[in-house]
C-alpha positions as CSV (number, residue, x, y, z in Angstrom):
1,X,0.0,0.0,0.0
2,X,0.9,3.5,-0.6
3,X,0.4,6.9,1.0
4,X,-2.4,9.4,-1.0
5,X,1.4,11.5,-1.8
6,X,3.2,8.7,-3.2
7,X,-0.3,7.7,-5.5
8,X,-0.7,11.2,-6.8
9,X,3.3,12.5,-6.6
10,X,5.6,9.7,-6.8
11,X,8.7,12.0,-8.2
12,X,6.9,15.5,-7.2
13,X,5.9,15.3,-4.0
14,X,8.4,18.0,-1.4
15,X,10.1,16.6,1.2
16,X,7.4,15.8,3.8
17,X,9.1,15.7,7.8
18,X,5.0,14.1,9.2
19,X,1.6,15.0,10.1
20,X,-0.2,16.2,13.5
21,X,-3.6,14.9,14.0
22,X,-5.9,15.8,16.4
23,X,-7.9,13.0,18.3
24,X,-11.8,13.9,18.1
25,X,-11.8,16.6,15.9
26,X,-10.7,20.4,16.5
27,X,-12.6,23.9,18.2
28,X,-13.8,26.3,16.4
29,X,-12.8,29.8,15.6
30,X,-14.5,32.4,18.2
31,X,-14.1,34.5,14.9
32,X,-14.7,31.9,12.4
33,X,-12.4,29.6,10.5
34,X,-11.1,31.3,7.8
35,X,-9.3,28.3,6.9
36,X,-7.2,28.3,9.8
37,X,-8.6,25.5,11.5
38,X,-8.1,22.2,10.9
39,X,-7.8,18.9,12.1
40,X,-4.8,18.3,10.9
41,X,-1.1,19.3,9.9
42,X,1.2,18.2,7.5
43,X,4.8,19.6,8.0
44,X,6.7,20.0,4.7
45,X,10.5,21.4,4.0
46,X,10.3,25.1,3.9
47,X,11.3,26.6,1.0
48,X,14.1,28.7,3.3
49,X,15.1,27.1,6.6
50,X,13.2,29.3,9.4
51,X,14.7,27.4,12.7
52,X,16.7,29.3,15.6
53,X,19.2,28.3,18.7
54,X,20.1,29.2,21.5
55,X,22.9,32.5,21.5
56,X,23.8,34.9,24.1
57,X,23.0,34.9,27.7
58,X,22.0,38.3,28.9
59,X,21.2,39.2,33.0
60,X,19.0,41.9,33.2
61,X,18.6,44.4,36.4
62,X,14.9,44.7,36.0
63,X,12.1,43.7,33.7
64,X,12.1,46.6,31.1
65,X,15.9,46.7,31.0
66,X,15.0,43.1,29.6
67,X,12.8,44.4,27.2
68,X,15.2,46.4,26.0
69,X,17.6,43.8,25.3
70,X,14.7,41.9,23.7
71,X,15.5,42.5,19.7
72,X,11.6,42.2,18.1
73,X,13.7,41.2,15.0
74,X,15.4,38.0,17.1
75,X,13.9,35.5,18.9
76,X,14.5,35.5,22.5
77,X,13.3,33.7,25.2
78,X,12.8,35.9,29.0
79,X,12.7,34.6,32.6
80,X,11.8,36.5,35.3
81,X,13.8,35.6,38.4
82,X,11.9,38.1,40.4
83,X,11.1,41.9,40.3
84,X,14.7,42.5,40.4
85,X,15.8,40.3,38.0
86,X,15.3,39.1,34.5
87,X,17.4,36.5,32.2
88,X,17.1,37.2,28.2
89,X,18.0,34.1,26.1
90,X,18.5,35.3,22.5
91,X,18.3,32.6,20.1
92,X,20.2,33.2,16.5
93,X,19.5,31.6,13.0
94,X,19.2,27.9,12.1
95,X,20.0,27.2,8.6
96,X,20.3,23.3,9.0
97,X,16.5,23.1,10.9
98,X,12.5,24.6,10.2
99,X,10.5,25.6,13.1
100,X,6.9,24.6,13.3
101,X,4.2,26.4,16.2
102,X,0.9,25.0,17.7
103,X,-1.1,26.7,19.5
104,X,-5.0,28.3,20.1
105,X,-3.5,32.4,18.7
106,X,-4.9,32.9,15.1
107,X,-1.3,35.0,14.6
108,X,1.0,34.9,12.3
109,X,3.6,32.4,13.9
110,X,1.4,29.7,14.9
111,X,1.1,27.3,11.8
112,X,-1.0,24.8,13.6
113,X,-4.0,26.6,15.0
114,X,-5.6,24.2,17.8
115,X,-8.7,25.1,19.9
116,X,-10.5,23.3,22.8
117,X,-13.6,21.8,23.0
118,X,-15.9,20.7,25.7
119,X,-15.3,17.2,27.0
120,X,-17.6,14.2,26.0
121,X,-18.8,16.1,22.6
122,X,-19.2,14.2,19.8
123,X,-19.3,17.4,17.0
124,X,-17.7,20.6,16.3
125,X,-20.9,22.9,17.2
126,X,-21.4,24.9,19.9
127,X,-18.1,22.9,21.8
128,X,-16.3,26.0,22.3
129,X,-14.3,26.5,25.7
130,X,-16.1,29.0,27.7
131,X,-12.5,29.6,29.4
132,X,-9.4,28.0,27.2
133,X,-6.9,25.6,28.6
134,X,-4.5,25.9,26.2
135,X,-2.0,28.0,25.4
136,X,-1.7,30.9,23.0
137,X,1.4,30.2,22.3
138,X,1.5,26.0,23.2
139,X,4.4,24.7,21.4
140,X,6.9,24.4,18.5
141,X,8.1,21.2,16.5
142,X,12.1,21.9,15.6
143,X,13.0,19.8,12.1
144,X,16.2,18.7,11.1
145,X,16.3,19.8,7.1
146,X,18.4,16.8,6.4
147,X,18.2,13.1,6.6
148,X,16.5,11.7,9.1
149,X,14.6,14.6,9.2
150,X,14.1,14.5,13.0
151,X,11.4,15.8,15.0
152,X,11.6,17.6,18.4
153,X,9.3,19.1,20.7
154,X,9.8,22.3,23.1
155,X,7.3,23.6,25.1
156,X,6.2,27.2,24.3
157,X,6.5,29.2,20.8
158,X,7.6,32.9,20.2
159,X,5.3,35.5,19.7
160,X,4.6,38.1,17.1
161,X,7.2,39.9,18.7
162,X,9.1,36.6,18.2
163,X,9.8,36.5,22.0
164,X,8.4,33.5,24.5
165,X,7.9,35.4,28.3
166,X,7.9,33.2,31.3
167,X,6.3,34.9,34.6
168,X,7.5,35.3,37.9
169,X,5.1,32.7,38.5
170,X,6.0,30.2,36.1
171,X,8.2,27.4,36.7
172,X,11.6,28.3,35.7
173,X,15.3,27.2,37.1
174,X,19.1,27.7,36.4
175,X,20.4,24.2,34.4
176,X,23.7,22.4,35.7
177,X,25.9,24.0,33.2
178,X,24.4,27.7,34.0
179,X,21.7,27.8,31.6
180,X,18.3,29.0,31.7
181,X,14.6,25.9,31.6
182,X,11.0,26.2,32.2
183,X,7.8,25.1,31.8
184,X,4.5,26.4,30.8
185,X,1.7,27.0,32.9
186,X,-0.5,23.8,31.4
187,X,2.2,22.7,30.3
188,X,3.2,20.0,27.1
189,X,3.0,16.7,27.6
190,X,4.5,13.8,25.4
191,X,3.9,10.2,25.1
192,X,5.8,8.3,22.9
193,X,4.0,4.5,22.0
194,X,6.2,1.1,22.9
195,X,7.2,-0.9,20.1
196,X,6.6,2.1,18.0
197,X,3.3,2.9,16.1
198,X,2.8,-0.7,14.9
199,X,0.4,-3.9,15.9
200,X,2.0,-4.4,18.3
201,X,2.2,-0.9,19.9
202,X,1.7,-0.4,23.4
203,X,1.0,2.7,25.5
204,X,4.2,4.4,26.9
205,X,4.4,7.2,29.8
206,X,3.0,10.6,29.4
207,X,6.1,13.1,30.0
208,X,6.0,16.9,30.5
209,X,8.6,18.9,28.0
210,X,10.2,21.7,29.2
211,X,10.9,24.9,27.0
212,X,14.5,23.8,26.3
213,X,13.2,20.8,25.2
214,X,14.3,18.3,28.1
215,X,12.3,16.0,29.2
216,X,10.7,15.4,33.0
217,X,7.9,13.4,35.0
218,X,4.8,14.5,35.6
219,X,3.9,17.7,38.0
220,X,1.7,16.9,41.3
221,X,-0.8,19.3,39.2
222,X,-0.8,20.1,35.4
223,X,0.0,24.0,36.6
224,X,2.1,23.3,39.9
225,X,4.9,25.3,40.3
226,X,7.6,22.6,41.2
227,X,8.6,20.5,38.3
228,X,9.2,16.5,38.4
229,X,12.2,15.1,38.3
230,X,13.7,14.9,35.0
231,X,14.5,11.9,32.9
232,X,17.5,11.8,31.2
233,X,17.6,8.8,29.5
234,X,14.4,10.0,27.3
235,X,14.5,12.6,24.8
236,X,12.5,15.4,23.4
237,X,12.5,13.6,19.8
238,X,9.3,12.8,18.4
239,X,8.4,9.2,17.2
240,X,6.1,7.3,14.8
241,X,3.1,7.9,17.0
242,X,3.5,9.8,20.3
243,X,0.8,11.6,21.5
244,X,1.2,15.6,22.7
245,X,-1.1,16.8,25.1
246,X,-1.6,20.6,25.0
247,X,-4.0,20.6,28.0
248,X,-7.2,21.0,25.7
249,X,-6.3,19.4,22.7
250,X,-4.4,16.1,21.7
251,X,-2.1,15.5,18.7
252,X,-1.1,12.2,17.1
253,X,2.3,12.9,15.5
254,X,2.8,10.5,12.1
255,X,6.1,10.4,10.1
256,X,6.2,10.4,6.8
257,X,8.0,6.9,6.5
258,X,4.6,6.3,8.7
259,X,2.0,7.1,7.0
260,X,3.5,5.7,3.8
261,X,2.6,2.6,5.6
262,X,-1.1,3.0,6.8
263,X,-4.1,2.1,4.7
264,X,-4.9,4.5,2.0
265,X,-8.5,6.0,1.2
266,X,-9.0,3.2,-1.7
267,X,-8.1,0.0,1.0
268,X,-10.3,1.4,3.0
269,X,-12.7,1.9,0.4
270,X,-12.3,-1.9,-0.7
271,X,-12.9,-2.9,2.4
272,X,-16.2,-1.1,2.5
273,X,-17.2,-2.9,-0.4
274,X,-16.2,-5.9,0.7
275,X,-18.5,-6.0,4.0
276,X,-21.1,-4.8,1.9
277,X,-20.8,-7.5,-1.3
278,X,-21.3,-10.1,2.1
279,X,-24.7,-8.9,1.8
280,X,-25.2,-8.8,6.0
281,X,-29.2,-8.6,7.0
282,X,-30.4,-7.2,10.2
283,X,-31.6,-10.3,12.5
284,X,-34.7,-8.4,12.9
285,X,-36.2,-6.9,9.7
286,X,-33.7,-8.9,7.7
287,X,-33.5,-6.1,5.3
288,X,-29.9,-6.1,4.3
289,X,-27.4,-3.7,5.8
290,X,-24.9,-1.4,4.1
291,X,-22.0,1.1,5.4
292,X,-22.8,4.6,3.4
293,X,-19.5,5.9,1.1
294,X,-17.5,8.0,3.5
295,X,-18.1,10.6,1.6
296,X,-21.6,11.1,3.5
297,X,-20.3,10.0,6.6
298,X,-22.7,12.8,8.3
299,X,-25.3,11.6,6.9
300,X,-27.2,8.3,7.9
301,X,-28.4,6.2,5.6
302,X,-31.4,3.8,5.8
303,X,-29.1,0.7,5.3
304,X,-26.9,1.5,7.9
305,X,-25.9,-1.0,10.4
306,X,-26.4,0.2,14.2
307,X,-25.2,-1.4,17.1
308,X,-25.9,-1.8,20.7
309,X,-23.1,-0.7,22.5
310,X,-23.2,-2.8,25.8
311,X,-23.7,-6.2,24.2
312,X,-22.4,-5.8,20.8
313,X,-25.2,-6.8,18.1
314,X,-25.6,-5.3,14.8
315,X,-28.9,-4.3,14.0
316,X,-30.8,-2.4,10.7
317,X,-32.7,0.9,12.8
318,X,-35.6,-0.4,14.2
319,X,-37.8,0.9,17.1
320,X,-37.7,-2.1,19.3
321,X,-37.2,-1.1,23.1
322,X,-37.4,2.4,22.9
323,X,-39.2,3.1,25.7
324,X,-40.4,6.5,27.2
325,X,-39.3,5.9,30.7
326,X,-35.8,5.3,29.2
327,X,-35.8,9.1,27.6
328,X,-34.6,7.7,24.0
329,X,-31.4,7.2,25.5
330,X,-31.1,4.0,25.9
331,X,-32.2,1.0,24.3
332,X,-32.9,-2.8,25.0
333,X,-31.3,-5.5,22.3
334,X,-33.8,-8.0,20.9
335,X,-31.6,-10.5,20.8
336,X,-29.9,-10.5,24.4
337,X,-32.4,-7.9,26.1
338,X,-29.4,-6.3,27.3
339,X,-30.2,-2.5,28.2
340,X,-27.7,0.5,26.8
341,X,-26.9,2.8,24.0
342,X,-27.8,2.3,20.3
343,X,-26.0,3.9,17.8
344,X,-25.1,3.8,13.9
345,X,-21.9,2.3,12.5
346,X,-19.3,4.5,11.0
347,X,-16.1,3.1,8.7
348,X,-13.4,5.1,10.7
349,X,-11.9,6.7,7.4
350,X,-9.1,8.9,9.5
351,X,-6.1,6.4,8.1
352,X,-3.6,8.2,10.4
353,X,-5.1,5.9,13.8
354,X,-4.6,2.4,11.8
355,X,-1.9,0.6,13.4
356,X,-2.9,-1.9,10.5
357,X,-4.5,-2.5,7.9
358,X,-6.7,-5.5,9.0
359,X,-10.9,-5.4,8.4
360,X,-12.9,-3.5,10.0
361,X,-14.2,-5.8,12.8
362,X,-14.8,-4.4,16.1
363,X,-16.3,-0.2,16.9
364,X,-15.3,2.2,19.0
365,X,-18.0,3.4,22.0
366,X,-19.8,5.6,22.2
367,X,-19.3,7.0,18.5
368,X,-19.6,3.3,16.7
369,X,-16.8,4.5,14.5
370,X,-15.7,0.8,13.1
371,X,-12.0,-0.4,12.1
372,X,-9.8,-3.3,12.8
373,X,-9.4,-5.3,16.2
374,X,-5.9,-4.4,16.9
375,X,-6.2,-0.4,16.5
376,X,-9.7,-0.4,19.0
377,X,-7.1,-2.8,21.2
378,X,-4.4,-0.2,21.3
379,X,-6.4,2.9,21.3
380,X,-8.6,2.1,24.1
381,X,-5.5,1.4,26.6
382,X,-4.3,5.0,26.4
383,X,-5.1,7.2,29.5
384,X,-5.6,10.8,28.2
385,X,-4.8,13.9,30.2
386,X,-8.4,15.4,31.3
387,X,-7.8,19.0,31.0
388,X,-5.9,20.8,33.3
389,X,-7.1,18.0,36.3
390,X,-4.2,15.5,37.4
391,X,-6.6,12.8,36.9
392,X,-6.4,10.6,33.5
393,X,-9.4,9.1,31.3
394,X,-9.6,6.2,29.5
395,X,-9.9,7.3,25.3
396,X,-13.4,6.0,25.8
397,X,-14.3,9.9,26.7
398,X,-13.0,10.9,23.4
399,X,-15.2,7.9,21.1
400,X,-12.7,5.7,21.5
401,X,-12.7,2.2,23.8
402,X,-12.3,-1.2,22.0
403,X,-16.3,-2.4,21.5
404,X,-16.7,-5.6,19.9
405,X,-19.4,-6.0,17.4
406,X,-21.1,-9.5,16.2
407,X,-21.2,-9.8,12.5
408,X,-24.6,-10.8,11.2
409,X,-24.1,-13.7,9.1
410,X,-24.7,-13.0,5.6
411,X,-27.6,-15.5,4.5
C-alpha cells in the first residue's frame, strides 16, 4: 500500500518531515475559520530554513531593562527571576532546521491553529471553551532539514514579537551548566508509543517537555509550580506515533516513512465494499445492511448497520425497546435484552489511527466508529490527560474504547 502523496506525486511530491492529527476533531474559531482550523497538519520542508538556537545569555537588572535587550527582529526567550531580575535568552538563526508552532493564537507564527472543545462532545458545534486551557502560544516542533529529518518538541513558541515570556510565577530554574529551563503554565506533555506505532504498539508514559526541550515526569498538578524530576535517558525527539497533550487538545504525530505505511483511502474503500458484497441482513427486519461511502459520513443512511453498545449486536434501525421511561437514551437488544446505548456504524476513514491495515471488525464506544481489532485494542488502553485535572481518562471519553461487534451472518 501507498500513502495518497506517493499515488498522486511519486517524483513530485516536497520533502514531507510528518503530520499532527488531532484525536476527536478540533474547536472552532471564536471569529470563524477562515481556513485556519483544521484537524490536521502536514509539515513540509520550507522553502528557506526558518529554525533558531540558542545565543547569548544576557542578565537583566529589571524587567524593562530586559525588554530592551529583547530584539523584536530576534527571537528571544525571558525569565523572570523576580522583580529584580530578569534572564534574556537570544536565540540566533538555524540554517540546518525549520520551526513549526501549535497553538489556540490565530497570529501569524502559529502554523497549527488548535482550539478546545468541551469534553464528552461528539461534534464541532457549539463545543467552544467558555475559558481556554491551552496555550496561545502552546508549542513548536524543531526539524532537522536533512536526513532523518528528525522531529523535536519544546514547550512554548515565540510571539509576534518573536519573543516567548515566562512569569515570575511560572516554573523556571538555572540548568547544571548555568543555563536558563521552564515550563508552561498547562504545560506540554508527550507520550511516545512502545514498540513504536505498529500492531504491536503499546502505551508508553506521558512526559512533561520543558521549553528547552528536556524531558521530565509529571507535576503533582498540570500547573504546579515545582517540576518533576527529569529523565535523562528519554528525549525530546518525536516518534512514529506519540501523543502531545496541549491541555485541551491532543495531537497524534505520524512520520512520513509512517503514514506511507497506513491504509490509503482506496483500502479502506475496498474494504467497505467488501463488508457490503457479504450482503449482511439485520436479524430483525432482515432487510440487508450497508455502510454509506465515507463521503456522507454525516449523513445516515437507511441501510446503515447500528449497534448496541453494551452487548455488541448489529442491527438495521428499528424501534424495538425504545421506551419512554428510558428518555430515548437508551435501548434494550432483541436478541440478548441487554439495556444501553444504540447507535449507527461509521467506517473510521481517519487512516492516520490504523496501526494496521486488517478489516474493520470491532467499533469504538460511544461513536460506533468501526475499524480493525488491533487499532480499538491499542487505542482504548491510552489514559488521556483530562484538562488541566491530574486525573487521567480512559480514550473512551474521546469515542474511543475497543467495542466488539457480532457480524450478522450473511444468509
Amino acid at each position: 500500500m501507498f500513502s495518497p502523496d506517493q499515488e498522486n506525486h511519486p517524483s513530485k511530491a516536497p520533502v514531507k518531515y510528518g503530520e499532527l492529527i488531532v484525536l476527536g476533531y478540533n474547536g472552532s474559531l471564536p471569529n470563524g475559520d477562515r481556513g485556519r482550523r483544521k484537524s490536521r497538519f502536514a509539515l513540509f520542508k520550507r522553502p528557506k530554513a526558518n529554525g533558531v538556537k540558542p545565543s547569548t545569555v544576557h542578565i537583566a537588572c529589571t524587567p524593562q531593562a530586559a525588554k530592551a535587550i529583547s530584539n523584536k527582529d530576534q527571537h528571544s526567550i525571558s525569565y523572570t527571576l523576580s522583580r529584580a531580575q530578569t534572564v534574556v535568552v537570544e536565540y540566533t538563526y538555524d540554517s540546518n532546521t525549520d520551526m513549526f508552532q501549535i497553538g489556540r493564537s490565530t497570529e501569524s507564527p502559529i502554523d497549527f491553529v488548535v482550539t478546545d472543545t468541551v469534553p464528552g462532545s461528539q461534534s464541532n458545534s457549539d463545543t467552544q471553551s467558555v475559558q481556554s486551557t491551552i496555550s496561545r502560544f502552546a508549542c513548536r516542533i524543531i526539524c532537522e532539514r536533512n536526513p532523518p529529518f528528525t522531529a523535536r518538541i519544546y514547550a512554548a513558541g515565540f510571539d509576534s514579537s518573536k519573543n516567548i515570556f515566562l512569569g515570575e510565577k511560572a516554573a523556571k530554574w538555572k540548568t547544571s551548566d548555568g543555563q536558563m529551563d521552564g515550563l508552561t503554565t498547562n504545560g506540554v506533555l508527550v507520550m511516545h508509543p512502545r514498540n513504536g506505532f505498529t500492531e504491536d504498539s503499546k502505551p508508553g508514559i506521558w512526559r512533561e517537555i520543558s521549553v528547552c526541550g528536556n524531558v521530565f515526569s509529571l507535576r503533582e498538578t498540570r500547573s504546579a509550580q515545582q517540576r518533576g524530576k527529569m529523565v535523562e535517558i528519554e528525549t525530546n525527539q518525536l516518534q512514529d506515533g506519540s501523543l502531545i497533550d496541549l491541555c485541551g487538545a491532543t495531537l497524534l504525530w505520524r512520520t512520513a516513512e509512517g503514514l506511507s505505511h497506513t491504509p490509503t483511502v482506496k483500502h479502506l474503500e475496498a474494504l467497505r465494499q467488501e463488508i457490503n458484497a457479504a450482503r449482511p441482513q439485520c436479524p430483525v427486519g432482515f432487510n440487508t445492511l450497508a455502510f454509506p461511502s465515507m463521503k456522507r459520513k454525516d449523513v445516515v443512511d437507511e441501510k446503515q448497520p447500528w449497534v448496541y453498545l453494551n452487548c455488541g449486536h448489529v442491527h438495521g434501525y428499528h424501534n424495538w425497546g425504545n421506551k419512554e421511561e428510558r428518555d430515548g437514551k437508551d435501548r434494550e437488544c432483541p436478541m440478548c435484552r441487554s439495556v444501553g446505548p444504540y447507535v449507527p456504524l461509521w467506517l473510521g476513514c481517519e487512516a492516520g489511527f490504523y496501526v494496521d491495515a486488517g478489516p474493520p471488525t470491532h467499533a469504538f464506544s460511544p461513536c460506533g466508529h468501526v475499524c480493525s481489532e488491533k487499532t480499538t485494542a491499542y487505542w482504548s488502553q491510552i489514559p488521556l490527560p483530562h484538562g488541566n485535572e491530574t486525573e487521567f481518562q480512559r480514550a473512551g471519553t474521546h469515542a474511543l474504547i475497543q467495542q466488539a461487534i457480532s457480524h450478522p451472518n450473511p444468509n
